[in-house]
C-alpha positions as CSV (number, residue, x, y, z in Angstrom):
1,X,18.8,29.3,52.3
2,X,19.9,29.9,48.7
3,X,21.9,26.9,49.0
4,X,18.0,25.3,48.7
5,X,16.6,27.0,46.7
6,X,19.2,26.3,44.1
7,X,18.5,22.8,45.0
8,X,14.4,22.8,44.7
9,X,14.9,24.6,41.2
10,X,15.1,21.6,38.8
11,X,13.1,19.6,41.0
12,X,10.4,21.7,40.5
13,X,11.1,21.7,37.1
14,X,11.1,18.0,36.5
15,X,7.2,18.5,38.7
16,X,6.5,20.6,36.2
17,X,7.3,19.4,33.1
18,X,5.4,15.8,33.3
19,X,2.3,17.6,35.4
20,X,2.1,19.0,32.1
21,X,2.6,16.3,30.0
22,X,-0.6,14.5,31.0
23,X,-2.5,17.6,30.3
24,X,-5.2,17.1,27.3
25,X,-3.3,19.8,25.9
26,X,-0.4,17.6,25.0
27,X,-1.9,14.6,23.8
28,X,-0.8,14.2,20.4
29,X,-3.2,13.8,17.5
30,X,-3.9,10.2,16.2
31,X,-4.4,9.7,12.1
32,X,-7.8,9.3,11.6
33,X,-9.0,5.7,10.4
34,X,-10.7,5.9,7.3
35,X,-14.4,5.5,6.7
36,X,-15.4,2.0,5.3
37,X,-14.8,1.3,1.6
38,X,-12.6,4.7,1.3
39,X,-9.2,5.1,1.9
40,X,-6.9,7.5,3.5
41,X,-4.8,10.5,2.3
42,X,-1.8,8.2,2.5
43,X,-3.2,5.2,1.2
44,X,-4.0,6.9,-2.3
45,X,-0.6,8.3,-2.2
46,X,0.8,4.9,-2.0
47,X,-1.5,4.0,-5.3
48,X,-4.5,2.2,-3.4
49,X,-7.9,1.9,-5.3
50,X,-11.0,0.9,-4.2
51,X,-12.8,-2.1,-6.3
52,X,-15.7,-1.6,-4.1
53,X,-17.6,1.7,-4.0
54,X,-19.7,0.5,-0.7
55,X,-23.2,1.1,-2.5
56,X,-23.1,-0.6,-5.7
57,X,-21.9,-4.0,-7.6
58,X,-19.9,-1.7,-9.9
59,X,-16.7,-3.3,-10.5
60,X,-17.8,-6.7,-10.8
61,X,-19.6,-9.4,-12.8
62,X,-19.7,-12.4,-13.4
63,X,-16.9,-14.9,-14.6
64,X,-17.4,-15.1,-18.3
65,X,-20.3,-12.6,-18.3
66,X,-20.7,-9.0,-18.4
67,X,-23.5,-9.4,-16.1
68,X,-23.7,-9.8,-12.2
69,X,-26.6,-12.1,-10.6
70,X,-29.3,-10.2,-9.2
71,X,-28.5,-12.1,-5.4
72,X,-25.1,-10.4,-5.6
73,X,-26.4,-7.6,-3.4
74,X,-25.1,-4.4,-1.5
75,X,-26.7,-3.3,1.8
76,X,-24.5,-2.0,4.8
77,X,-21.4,-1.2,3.4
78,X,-20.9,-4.5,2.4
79,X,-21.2,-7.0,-0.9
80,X,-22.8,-10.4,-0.1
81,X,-24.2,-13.2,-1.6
82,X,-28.2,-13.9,-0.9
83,X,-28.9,-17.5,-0.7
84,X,-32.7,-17.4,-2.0
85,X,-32.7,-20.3,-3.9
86,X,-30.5,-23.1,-5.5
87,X,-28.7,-24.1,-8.8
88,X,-26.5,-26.9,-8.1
89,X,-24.1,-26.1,-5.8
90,X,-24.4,-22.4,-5.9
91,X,-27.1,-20.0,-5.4
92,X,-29.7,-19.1,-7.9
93,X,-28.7,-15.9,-9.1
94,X,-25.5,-15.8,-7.8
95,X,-22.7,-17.0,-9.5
96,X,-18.8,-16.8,-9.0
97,X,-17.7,-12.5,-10.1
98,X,-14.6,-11.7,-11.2
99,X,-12.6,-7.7,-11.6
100,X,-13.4,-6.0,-14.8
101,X,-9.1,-5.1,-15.1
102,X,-6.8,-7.8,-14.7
103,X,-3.5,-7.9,-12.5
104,X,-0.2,-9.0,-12.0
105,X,2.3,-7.5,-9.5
106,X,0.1,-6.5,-6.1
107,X,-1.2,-6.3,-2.9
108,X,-4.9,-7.0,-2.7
109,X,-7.1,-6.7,0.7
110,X,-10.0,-6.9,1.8
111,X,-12.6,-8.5,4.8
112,X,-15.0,-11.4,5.0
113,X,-17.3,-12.8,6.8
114,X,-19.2,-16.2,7.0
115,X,-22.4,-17.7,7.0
116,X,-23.0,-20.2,9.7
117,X,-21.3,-23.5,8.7
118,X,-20.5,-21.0,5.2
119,X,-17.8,-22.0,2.3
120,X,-16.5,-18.8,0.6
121,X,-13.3,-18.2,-1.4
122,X,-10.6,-15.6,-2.9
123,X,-9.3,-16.4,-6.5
124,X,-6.4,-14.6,-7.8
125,X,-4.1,-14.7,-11.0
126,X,-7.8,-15.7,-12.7
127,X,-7.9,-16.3,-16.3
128,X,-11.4,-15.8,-18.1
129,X,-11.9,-17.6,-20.9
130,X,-15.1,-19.9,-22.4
131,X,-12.8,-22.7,-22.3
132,X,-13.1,-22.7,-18.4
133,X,-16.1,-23.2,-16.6
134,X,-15.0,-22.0,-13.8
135,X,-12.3,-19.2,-12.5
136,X,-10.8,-22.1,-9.8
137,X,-9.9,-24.0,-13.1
138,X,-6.8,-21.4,-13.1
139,X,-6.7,-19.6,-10.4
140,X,-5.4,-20.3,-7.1
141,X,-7.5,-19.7,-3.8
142,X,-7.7,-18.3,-0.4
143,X,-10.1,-20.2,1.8
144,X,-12.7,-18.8,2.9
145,X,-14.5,-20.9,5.5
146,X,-16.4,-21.1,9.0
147,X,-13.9,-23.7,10.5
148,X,-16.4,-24.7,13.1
149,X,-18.6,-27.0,11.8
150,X,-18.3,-27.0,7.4
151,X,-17.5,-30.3,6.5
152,X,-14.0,-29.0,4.6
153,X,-13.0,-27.9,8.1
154,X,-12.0,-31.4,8.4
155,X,-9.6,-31.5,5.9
156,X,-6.1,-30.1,5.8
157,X,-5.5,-27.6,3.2
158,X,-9.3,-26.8,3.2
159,X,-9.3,-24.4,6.4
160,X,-9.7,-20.7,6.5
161,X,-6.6,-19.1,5.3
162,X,-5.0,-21.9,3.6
163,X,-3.9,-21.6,-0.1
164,X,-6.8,-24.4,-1.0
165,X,-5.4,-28.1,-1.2
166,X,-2.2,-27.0,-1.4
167,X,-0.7,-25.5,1.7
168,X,-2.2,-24.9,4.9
169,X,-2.5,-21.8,6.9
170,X,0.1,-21.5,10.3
171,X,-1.2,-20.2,12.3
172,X,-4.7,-20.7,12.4
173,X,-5.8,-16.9,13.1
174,X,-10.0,-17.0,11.8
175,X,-12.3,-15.6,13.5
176,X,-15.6,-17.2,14.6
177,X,-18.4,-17.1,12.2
178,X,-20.7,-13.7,11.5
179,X,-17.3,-11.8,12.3
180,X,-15.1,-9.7,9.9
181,X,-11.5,-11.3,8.7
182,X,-9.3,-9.0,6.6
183,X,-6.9,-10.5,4.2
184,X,-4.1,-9.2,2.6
185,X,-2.8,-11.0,-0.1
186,X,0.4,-10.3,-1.9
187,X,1.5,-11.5,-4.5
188,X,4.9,-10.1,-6.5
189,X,7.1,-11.7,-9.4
190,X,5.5,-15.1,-8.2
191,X,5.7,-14.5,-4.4
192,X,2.7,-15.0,-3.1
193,X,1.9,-14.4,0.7
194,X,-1.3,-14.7,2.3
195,X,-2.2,-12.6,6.0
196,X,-5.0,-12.9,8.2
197,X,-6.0,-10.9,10.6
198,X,-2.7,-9.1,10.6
199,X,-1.0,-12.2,10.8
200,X,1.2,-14.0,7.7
201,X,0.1,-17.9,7.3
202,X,1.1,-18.7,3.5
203,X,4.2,-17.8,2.3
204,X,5.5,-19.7,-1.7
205,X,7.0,-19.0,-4.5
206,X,4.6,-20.0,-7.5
207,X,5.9,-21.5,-10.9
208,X,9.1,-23.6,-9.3
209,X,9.2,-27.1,-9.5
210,X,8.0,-27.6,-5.9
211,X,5.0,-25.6,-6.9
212,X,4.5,-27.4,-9.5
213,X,4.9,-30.2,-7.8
214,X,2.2,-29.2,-5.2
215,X,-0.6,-29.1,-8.3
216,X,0.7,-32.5,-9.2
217,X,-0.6,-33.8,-5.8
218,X,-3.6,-31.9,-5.5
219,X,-7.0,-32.1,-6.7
220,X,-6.0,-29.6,-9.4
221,X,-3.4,-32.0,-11.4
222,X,-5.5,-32.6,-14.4
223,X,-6.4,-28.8,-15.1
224,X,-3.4,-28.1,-17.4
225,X,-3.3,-23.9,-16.9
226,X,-4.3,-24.2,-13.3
227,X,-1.9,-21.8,-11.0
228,X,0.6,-20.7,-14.2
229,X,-1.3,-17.8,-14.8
230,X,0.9,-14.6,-14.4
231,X,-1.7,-11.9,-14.6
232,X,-5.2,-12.1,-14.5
233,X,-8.4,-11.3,-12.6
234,X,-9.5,-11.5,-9.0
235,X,-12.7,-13.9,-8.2
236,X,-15.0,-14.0,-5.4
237,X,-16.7,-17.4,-4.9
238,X,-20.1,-18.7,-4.5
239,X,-20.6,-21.7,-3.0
240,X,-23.9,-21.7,-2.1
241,X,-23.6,-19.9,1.0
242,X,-23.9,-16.5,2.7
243,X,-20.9,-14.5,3.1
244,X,-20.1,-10.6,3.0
245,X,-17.3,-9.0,1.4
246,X,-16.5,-5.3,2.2
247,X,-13.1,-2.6,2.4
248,X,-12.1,-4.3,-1.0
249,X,-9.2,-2.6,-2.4
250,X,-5.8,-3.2,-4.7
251,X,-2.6,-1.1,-5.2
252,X,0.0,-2.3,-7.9
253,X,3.6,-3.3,-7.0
């Protein structure tokens, strides 16, 4: 008899221990997400800022102006672009806006969404200046696109995610239209990366020959400071469509 109970000891033991295990006593606490357009404990630690406060434009104006169109709006936690209205090829009172600082060594994020059949983008290394009417006359971009049914969605090199007519995005990770895409795009002593939805699908090293060689063939040849800018501003684009912009944040490397 001793003999078994000696025996049944550490079995009930073992019993014991993962009975107890699955108890809601010993689940263990998860960090808690952070609300939209804030960041975490941790993420300030690590330097993170927020370049979007969730309730105003603040932060932002438009390229070459120290102004912000009046259909650059904020209404959900989220930056978008009313389309009430036409001038040229972008919307009446929109306009392209840029950062008030300037960067050079970082990691930038945020998430977008599309109008239906929508063309958006994400300018970086932007360099304002009268000379240039626009900020894609020297600053790279991130595509932002609804790949189902705009026109560019035909063209390689014009797709979501791709650095624009210059490399394309692998894989193809976009989500459909109306639905939220976070970026994260690095870029560090002229390595540039751009992620979507979690997921790497540009990686370069700007200002070699084989970048330069890239502008050469592109639609971008004949602008003579386009992608050699080594600091400068970030740019959201208007191109006439809808699109939402939210969770818009930037640490320094």
């Amino acid at each position: 008899m001793l003999t078994k109970t000696y025996f049944l000891f550490p079995v009930l033991l073992v019993f014991a221990f993962f009975f107890n295990a699955k108890q809601p006593n010993s689940v263990q606490p998860t960090k808690k997400a952070a609300a939209p357009n804030t960041l975490t404990e941790e993420e300030r630690k690590n330097g993170w800022i927020m370049l979007f406060d969730g309730k105003t434009t603040n932060g932002w104006r438009n390229y070459n102006k120290q102004t912000i169109g009046e259909n650059w709006k904020v209404a959900d936690g989220a930056l978008y672009l009313a389309v009430e209205g036409a001038d040229g090829w972008q919307a009446k009172g929109g306009g392209d806006i840029v950062t008030n600082d300037e960067y050079e060594n970082y990691e930038f994020r945020l998430e977008w969404k599309i109008g239906k059949c929508g063309n958006s983008g994400i300018m970086f290394n932007v360099k304002e200046d009268p000379a240039y009417q626009y900020p894609w006359n020297t600053g790279p971009e991130m595509q932002v696109l609804d790949n189902t049914c705009h026109p560019d969605a035909k063209i390689i090199k014009h797709r979501a995610g791709d650095l624009y007519d210059l490399i394309t995005a692998v894989p193809e990770t976009v989500k459909p239209q109306g639905e939220w895409n976070k970026v994260r795009l690095v870029v560090n002593k002229g390595h540039l990366e751009h992620w979507l939805n979690d997921k790497k699908v540009v990686d370069t090293q700007m200002w070699t020959d084989e970048w330069n060689n890239m502008i050469a063939g592109s639609k971008f040849k004949t602008m003579k400071d386009f992608g050699k800018i080594k600091k400068g501003r970030l740019a959201l684009q208007d191109h006439g469509n809808p699109v939402w912009f939210r969770n818009i944040k930037i640490r320094n490397l």
